[in-house]
Backbone as a ProteinNet text record, in pm:
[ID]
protein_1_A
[PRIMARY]
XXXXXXXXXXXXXXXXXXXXXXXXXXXXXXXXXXXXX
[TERTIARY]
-948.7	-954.2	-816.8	-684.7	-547.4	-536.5	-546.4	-515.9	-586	-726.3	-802.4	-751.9	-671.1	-644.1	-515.6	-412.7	-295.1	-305.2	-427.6	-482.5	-523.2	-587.7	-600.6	-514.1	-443.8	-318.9	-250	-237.2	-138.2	-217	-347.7	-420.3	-391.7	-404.7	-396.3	-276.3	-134	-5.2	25.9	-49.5	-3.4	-114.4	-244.5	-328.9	-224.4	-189.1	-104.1	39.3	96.5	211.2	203.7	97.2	46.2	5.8	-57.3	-63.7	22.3	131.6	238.1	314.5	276	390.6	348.9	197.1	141.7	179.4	181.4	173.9	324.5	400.5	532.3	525.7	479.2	501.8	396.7	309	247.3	315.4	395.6	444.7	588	633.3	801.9	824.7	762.2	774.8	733.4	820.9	793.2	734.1	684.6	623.4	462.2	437.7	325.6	257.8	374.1	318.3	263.9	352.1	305.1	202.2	213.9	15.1	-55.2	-68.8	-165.4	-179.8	-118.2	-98.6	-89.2
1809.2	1821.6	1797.9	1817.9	1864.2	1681.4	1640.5	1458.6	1404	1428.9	1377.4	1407.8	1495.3	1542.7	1430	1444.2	1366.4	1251.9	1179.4	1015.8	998.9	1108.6	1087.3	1074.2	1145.3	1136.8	1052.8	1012.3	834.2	765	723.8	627.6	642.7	774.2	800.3	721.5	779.6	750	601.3	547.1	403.8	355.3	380.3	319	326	425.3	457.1	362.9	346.2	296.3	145.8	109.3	-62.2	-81.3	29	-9.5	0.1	40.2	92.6	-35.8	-118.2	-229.6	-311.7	-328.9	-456.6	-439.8	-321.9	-283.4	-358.1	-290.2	-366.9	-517.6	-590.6	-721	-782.6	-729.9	-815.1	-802.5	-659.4	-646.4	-683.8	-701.8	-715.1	-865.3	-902.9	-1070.8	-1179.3	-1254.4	-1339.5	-1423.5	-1454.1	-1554.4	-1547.6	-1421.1	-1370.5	-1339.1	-1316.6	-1278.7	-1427.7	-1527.1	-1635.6	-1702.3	-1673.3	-1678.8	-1623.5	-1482.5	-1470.7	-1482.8	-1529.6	-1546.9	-1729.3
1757.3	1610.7	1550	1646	1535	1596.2	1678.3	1682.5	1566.2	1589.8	1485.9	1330.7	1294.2	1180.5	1146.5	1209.8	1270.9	1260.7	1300.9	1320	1144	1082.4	901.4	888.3	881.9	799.2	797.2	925.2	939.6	878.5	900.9	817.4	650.6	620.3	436.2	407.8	476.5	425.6	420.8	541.6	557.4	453.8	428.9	360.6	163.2	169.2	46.1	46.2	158.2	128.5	114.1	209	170.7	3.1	-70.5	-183	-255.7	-252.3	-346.6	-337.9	-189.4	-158.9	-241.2	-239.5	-291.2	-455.9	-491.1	-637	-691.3	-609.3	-648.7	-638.2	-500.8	-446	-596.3	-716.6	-790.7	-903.8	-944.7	-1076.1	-1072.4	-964.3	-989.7	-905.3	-869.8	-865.4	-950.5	-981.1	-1095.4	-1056	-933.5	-840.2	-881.7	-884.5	-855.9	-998.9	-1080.7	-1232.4	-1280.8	-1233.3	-1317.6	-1265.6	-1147.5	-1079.3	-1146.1	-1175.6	-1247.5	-1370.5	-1467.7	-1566.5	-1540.4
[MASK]
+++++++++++++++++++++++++++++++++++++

């Protein structure tokens, strides 16, 4: 149960920190703004 708990948690943080990357890698590149735009 305490691995299994251990194994969430890595998944949450990394699932969280990939989005925070991407969040930045779309709003603070001008590469990417003028793609979507």
């Amino acid at each position: 149960l305490t691995t299994m708990m251990i194994g969430l948690a890595m998944i949450e943080s990394l699932a969280i920190y990939v989005f925070v990357v991407a969040m930045i890698i779309l709003f603070a590149n001008p590469f990417a703004a003028n793609f979507v735009h």
